[in-house]
SEKOLVO-33131 format. One record per residue (C-alpha): residue number from 1; residue in one letter; x, z, y. Coordinates in nm, 2 decimals, always signed. Last residue first. Example, Ala and Ser with C-alpha at 12.3 -4.5 7.8 and 13.67 -1.06 7.14 Angstrom:
// residues 2
+-----+-----+--------+--------+--------+
!   n ! res !      X !      Z !      Y !
+-----+-----+--------+--------+--------+
!   2 !   S !  +1.37 !  +0.71 !  -0.11 !
!   1 !   A !  +1.23 !  +0.78 !  -0.45 !
+-----+-----+--------+--------+--------+
// end
This chain:
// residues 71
+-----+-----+--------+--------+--------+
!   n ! res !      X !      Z !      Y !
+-----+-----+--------+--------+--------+
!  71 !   X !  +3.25 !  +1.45 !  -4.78 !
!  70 !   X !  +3.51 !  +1.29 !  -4.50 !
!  69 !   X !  +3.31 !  +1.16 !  -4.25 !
!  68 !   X !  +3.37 !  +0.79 !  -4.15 !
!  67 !   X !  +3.24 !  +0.77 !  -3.79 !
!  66 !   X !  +3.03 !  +0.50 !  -3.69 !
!  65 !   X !  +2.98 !  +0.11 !  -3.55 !
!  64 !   X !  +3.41 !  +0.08 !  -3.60 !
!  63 !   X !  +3.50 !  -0.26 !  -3.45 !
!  62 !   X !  +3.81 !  -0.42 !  -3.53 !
!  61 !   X !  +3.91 !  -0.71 !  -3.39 !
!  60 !   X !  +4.16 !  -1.00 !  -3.41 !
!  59 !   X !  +4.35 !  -0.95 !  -3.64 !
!  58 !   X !  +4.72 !  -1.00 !  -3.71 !
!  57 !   X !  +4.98 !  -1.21 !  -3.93 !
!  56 !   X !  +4.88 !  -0.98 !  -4.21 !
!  55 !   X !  +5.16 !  -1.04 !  -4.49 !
!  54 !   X !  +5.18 !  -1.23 !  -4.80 !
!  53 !   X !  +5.47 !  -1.28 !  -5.13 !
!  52 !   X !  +5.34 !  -1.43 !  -5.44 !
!  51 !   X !  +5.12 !  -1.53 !  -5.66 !
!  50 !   X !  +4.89 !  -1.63 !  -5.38 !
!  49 !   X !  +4.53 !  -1.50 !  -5.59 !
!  48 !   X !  +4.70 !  -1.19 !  -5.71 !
!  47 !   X !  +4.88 !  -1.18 !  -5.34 !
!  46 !   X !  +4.59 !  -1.24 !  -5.20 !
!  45 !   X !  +4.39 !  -0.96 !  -5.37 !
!  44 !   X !  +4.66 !  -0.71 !  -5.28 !
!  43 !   X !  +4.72 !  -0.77 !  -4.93 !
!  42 !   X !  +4.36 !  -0.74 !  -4.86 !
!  41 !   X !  +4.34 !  -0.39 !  -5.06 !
!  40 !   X !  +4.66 !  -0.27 !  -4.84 !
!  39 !   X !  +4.48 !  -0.43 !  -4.53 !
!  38 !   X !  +4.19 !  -0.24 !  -4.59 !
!  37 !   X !  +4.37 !  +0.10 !  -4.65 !
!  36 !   X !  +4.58 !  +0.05 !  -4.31 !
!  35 !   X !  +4.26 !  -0.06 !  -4.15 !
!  34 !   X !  +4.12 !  +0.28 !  -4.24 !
!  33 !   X !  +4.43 !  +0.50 !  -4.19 !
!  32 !   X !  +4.43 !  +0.36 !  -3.80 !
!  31 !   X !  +4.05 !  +0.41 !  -3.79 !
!  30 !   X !  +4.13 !  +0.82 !  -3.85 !
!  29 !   X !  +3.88 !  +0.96 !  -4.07 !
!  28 !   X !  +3.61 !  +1.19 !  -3.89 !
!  27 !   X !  +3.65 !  +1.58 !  -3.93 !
!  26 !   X !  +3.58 !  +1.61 !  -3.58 !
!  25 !   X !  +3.95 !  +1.74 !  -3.52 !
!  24 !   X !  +4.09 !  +1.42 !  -3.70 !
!  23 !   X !  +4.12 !  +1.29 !  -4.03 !
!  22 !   X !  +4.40 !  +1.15 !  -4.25 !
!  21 !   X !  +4.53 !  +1.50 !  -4.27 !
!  20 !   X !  +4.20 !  +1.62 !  -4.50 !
!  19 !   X !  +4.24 !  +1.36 !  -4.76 !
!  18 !   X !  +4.09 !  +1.05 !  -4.77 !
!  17 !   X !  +4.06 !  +0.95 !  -5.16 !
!  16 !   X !  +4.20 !  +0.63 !  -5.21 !
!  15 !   X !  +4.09 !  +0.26 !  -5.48 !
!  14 !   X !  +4.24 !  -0.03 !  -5.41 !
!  13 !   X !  +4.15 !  -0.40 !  -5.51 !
!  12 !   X !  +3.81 !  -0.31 !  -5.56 !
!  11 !   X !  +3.63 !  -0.57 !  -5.84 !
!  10 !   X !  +3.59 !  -0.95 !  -5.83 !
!   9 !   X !  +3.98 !  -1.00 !  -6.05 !
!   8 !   X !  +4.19 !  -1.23 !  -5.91 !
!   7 !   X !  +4.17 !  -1.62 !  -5.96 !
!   6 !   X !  +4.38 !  -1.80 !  -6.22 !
!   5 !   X !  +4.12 !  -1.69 !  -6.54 !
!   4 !   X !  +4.25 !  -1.58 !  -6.87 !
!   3 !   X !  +4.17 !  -1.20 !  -6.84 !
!   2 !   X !  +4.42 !  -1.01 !  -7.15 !
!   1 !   X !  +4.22 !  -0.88 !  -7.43 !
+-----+-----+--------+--------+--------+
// end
């Protein structure tokens, strides 16, 4: 049964595996591919909810309070 409702879904947006290039010599995932995969679930959801076309203008900040291991 198809959803009715005009706003997107509440679940992830994008689903990714970090694979071993997308790290670096600590074994820590790069914060380029990171904002790169948050900005491609962002873009998603507000083009669902947009129904159309969207881009990221900018941000302002991005502050990373750990590594991301790869497990």
């Amino acid at each position: 049964m198809a959803a009715t409702s005009s706003t997107p879904s509440e679940g992830p947006h994008l689903r990714t595996i970090a694979m071993p290039r997308d790290t670096n010599a600590a074994g820590a995932i790069f914060g380029g591919w990171t904002v790169s995969q948050m900005d491609l679930a962002g873009g998603t959801f507000a083009a669902q909810r947009t129904k159309g076309r969207v881009a990221t203008v900018s941000i302002d900040a991005m502050r990373f309070l750990r590594p991301i291991s790869v497990r």
